[in-house]
Structure formats: C-alpha cells, structure tokens
N, C-alpha and C positions, 0 to 999 in steps of 0.2 A: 086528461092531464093528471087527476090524482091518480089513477090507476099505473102510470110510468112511473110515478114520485114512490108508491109504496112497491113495485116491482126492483127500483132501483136499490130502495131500504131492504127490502129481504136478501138481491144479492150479495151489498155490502154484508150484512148480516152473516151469510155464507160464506163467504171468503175468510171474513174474522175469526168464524168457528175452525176452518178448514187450517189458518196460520195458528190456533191455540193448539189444536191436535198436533200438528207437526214439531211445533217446538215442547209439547209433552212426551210424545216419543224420542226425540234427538235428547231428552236428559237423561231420560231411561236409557239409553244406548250408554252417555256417559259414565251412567254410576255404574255401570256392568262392566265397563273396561276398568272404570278404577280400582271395583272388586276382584278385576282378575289378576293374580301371581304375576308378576315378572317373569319371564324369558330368564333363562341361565345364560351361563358364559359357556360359548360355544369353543371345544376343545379339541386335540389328537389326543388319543391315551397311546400308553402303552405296558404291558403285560409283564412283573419279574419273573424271573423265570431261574431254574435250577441248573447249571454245567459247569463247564471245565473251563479256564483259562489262562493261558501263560502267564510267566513272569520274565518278560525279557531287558535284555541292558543293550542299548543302542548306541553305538559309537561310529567313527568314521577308522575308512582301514584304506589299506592299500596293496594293490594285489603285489603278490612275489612271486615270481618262476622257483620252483624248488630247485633247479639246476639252469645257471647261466655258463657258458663259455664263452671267454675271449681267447679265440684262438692264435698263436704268434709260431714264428718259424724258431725250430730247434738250429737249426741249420743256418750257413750263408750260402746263400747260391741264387740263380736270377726264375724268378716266375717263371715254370712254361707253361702252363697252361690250369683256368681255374673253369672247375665244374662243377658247381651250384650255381643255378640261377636266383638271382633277389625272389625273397617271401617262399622260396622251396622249404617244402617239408622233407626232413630228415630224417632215416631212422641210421642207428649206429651203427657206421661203420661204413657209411655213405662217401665216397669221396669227394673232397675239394676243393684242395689247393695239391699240383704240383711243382715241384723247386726240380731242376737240373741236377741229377742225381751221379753225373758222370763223371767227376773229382772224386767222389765217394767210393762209384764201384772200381775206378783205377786203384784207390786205395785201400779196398776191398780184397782186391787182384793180388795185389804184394802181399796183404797180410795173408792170406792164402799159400800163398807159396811160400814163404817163409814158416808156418805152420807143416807144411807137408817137409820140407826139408828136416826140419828137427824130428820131425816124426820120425823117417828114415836114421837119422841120427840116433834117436833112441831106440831105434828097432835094432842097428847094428851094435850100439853097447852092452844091449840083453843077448844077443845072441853073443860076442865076447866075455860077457858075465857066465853065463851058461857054458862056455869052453873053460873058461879058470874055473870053475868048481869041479866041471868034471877031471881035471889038473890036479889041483890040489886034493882029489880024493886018491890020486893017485900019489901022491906027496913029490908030483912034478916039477909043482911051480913052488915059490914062497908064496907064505902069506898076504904078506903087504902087497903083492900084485892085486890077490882077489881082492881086497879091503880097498886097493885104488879104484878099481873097478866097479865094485857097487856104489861109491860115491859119485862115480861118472852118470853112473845110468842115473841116481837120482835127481843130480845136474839137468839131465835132459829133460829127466820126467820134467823138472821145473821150467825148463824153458818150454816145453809144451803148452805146459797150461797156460804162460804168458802169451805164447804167439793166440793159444787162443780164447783167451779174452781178448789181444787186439780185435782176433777176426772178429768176434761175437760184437765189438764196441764200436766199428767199423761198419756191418751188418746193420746195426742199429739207425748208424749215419744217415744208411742209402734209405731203412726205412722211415726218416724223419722226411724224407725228398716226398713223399707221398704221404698228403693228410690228409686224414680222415675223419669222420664223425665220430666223438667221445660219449656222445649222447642224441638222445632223439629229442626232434624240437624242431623249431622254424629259424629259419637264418634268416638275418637282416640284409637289409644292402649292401651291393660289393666295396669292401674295401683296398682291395688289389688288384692289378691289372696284369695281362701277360707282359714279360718286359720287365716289371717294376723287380730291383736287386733286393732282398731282403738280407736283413743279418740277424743272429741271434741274440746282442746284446740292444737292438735299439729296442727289442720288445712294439715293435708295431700290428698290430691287430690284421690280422687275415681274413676272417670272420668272427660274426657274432653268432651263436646258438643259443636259444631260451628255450625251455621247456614248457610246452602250455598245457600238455595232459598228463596225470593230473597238476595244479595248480593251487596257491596259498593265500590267503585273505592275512594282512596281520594286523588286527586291531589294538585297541587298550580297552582294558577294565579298570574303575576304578577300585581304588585300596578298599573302600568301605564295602564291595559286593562282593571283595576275593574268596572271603570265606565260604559265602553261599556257593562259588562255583567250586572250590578245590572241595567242598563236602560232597557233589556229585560226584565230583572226576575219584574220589577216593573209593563211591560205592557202584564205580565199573559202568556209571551212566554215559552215553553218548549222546553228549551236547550237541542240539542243533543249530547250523548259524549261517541265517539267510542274508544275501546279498544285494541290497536295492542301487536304482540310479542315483545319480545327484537329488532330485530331487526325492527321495524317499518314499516314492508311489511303486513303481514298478520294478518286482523282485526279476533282478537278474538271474540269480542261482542258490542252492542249498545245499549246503557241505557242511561237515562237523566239526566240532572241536580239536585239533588235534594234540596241541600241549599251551601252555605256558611260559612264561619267561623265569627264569631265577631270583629275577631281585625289582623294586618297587623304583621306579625313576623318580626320584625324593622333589624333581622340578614340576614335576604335574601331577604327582599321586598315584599313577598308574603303572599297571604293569600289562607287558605287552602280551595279547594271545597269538595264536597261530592255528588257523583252519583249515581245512584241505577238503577243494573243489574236485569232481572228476573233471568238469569243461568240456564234455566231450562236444559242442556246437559251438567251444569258443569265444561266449556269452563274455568271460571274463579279461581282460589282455593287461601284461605287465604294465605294472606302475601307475596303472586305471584306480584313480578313488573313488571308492563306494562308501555306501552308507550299510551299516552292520545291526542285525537284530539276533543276539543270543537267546537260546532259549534255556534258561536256568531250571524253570521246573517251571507243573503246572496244578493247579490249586482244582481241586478233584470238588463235584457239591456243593458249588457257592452260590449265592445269588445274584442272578445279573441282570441289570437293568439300560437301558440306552445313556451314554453319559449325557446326552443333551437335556434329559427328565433331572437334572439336578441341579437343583440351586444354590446360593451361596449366600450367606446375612454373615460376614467379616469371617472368622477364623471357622464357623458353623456351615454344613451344609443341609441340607432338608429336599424333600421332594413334598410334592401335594397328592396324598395318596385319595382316590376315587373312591367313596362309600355310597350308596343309595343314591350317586347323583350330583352328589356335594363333596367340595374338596375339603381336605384336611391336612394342615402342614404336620409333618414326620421329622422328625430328626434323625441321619441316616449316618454313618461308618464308612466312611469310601475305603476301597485299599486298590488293588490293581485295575485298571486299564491299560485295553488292547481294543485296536479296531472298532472305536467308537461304541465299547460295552464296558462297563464300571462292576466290580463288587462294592456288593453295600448291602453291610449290615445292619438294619433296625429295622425292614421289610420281610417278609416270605413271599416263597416263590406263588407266583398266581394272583400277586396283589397287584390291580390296576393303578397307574400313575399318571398326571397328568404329562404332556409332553407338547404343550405350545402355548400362547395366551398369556406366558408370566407374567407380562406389563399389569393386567387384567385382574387377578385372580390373588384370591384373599383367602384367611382362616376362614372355613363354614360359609364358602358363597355356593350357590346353587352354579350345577355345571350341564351343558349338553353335549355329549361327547359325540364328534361328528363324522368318526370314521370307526374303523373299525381296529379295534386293539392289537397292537402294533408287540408282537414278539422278540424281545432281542434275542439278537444272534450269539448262541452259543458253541458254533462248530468250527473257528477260527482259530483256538488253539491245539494242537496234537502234544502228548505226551511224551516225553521223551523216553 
C-alpha cells in the first residue's frame, strides 16, 4: 500500500514539473513575438519615369460633309426616268434624274433655223457689200449706197449673234432635261418618281448628294486656349484631332486641323474649328456627334507618374514616395494629364511611389511592397 501512495506522489510530482516547463517555454515564445518588428503595410508601387505627353483640349463636334447638294429641276417638264438607286455612290457627272426634253429640243429646232437663215442673210449682205466697193471704186455707184450697206451687214451680224445665243440658251434648256452628278458622294433616298411633273420655281429636291471622302469634324475651342493654338497654326505645325464615340473610349478617326473660325461666339466663349478626315472606311457620317481631342503640343522630358499614385489634403497634392522600405509624404506640382499618366513636378524620374493602401498609410510608416514596380506609360502621346 505505501509503495502505490509514493508511486502515485512521484507521478503527480512529474506532471507538475512537466506543466512548469511548458508554461516556461510558452512565455519565452511570447516575449520573442513581442520583440519582434511589426509587419509593414503591404503596397503596389509604381516607378516616375521620364517622356513625352500631350496637351490636348477636348470638346464635342459634329461631323460636316465639305460638299452637300440639294439637287432641284432648272426646268418644267415631267420625270422620265431617274437612275440612281437609294445609298448609290456617285462620282461626278454620274447621271440621275431625267425630265422630258422634247418642248426644249422642238424649241431648239426653231432656234436653229432661224440662226441658219440670218446666217444666209448675212452671207448675202457681204457679198452685196463686196459688189458696192468694188462699184464705188469704180465711182459707179454713190456713196450713201455703200454707207447703207455696211450698216445692213452689221444689222445682220447682230441679229446673228442674237439667234445665237437663243440657240446656245435653248441648248442649255434640253441640257438641264438630263442631270447629273455636280459632285462625288452618296445619295440619299429617292425623292422623285417617274411621272412626278417638276417645275423650276417650286424648288423641290430631286436628290440629295453629300460628300463623305474626305470629310469635316467642326468643333469649339475655348477663348482661353485660342492663343495656344493660333501660335502653332502661325509656326506651320499640323494639329492633330482625333475623333472618339459617344462615350469617349473608342477613337473613331484622326484628321487634322484644318482652319478656324473668324470671330469668338461672345454666348459660349468659343470659337469654332474645322478638321478634315480622309474617312476612307466611312468610320465618320454626316451630322454624327463625336467627342473631340486636339493635340496642341507636347511637353518633351517631363516626369510622369500614374495619376492614381496621387493624393490630395484640400487645395495640396502629395504622393508617398518609397525610401528603404518606408513611405514618405512629397509635395508634388501636377500639370498635364493624358491616359491615366500625370506630370509632376517635386519627384525625379526613377523615384518609387506608393500606388494603393492610402486609407492605411502614413508619414514614416514602414511598407512592403508586394508586386513588382509598376512603369507609367509614356508612349501615348505623339508629337505634332
């Protein structure tokens, strides 16, 4: 019996030592965690960098055909026959509408022979004119015959030239019966039928022709940037001026500057430009509102950095620039933005910045940056 009793006393005994050791190491474990550094704030950086990037002015425009026609009848007479089909492309001189030309060339016909009879008329007063001189050199005839006689001939001469300009105005007539394309372009829907009587003065549209290649963007600039562009356009530079959709993501087209307006529209400040598309895939179509990005010039050797790496405390912006590990708020210079890249100066290029975790991150907090430094994009503007 006492040999269980003190068997049982040295177990417990054992156990006691064995729970002192365990909760001696479990504190030593704690004061090693206490002594160790905090974890940083874990970050994206990203890297400023050295380029080039536009300066552009963004407006809305609206496309313009450089050449529209509303075509109407010079003429009265009744449709015979129209040949353009709806949405036909046209080059000039295409035909389209013809009108009943046969009141014209009847009146064509007269003024014709009326023309050829004077003609004869005037052929026989020169050869009479040509008998009295040879007369009167022979001291034949009197004077006053010959003197009546060259005034005759000039009589005729005149009525010549009037028979022909009828024919020539008449000519004209029968050519107005047949019309044609003034210009190259697309026609719209028909507006005339065969049958249908046109006249000259009701002014009724025949067809429509618009010109889609090339074609014209015309936007506004405001007063306050005019100067910046008219000192390009003065030093021989060709502005560029791309063309996006409604929503302002995806460039339709790029065409350049072509002129300016004269005077400043004193209700909105602006004055109106004018661009010229080639369109040759038709990207662009009359009276289509697009959204506009001039390119005024482009800032050559700046520093750029992702706008997103920028912060803002009220009228001030800063970024947190990456030293050993640790951030550091910067006071930085913004100027142009494009394409999601900012200039800013109070950096140099190759200085790391923080770029995510703002909520987080403070003057001189320790950081771990957890990808790999992120380059902004400098190849997004071209030089004009």
């Amino acid at each position: 019996m006492r040999v269980i009793l003190w068997s049982l006393l040295l177990l417990a005994l054992a156990l006691t030592f064995l729970l002192i050791l365990r909760h001696h190491e479990n504190a030593k474990k704690a004061a090693a965690l206490a002594l160790r550094p905090a974890p940083g704030i874990a970050i994206t950086s990203a890297t400023a960098q050295k380029g080039n990037i536009g300066v552009y002015l963004d407006a809305i425009g609206t496309v313009t055909p450089v050449y529209t026609n509303s075509i109407t009848s010079q003429v009265d007479g009744l449709v015979v026959a129209v040949q353009y089909t709806e949405g036909q492309r046209l080059r000039k001189g295409d035909p389209l509408v013809d009108i009943d030309p046969r009141p014209y060339r009847a009146t064509l016909l007269q003024a014709q022979g009326a023309l050829e009879r004077d003609q004869n008329l005037l052929a026989q007063a020169q050869m009479d004119l040509e008998r009295y001189r040879a007369a009167w050199a022979r001291n034949a005839i009197a004077k006053q015959l010959l003197d009546d006689q060259e005034k005759l001939v000039q009589q005729d001469e005149g009525t010549v030239k009037n028979d022909q300009g009828t024919v020539q105005y008449d000519q004209i007539q029968v050519d107005y019966c047949h019309i044609t394309a003034p210009i190259a372009g697309r026609v719209g829907l028909r507006l005339v039928d065969p049958g249908n009587v046109v006249q000259s003065a009701a002014s009724v549209t025949l067809a429509l022709i618009t010109q889609l290649e090339p074609i014209t963007v015309i936007f506004t600039i405001p007063e306050d940037n005019l100067g910046q562009v008219e000192a390009r356009l003065r030093k021989g530079a060709k502005l560029t001026v791309d063309a996006f959709d409604r929503t302002g993501q995806t460039k339709i087209a790029s065409g350049t500057l072509l002129t300016i307006d004269n005077q400043i529209d004193t209700t909105t400040g602006t004055v109106k430009g004018r661009s010229l598309f080639d369109n040759t895939n038709d990207a662009l179509f009359p009276n289509q509102f697009v959204n506009t990005r001039l390119l005024v010039n482009t800032l050559q050797g700046v520093t750029l950095i992702p706008s997103s790496a920028i912060q803002h405390n009220g009228q001030a912006s800063f970024v947190y620039l990456i030293q050993n590990n640790t951030a550091h708020m910067r006071s930085v210079t913004l100027g142009v933005t494009n394409g999601g890249v900012t200039q800013a100066d109070g950096i140099n290029p190759g200085d790391v910045v923080a770029d995510s975790s703002f909520d987080k991150l403070q003057d001189n907090v320790a950081v771990v940056i957890s990808n790999k430094p992120v380059t902004a994009n400098t190849g997004g503007a071209k030089a004009p």
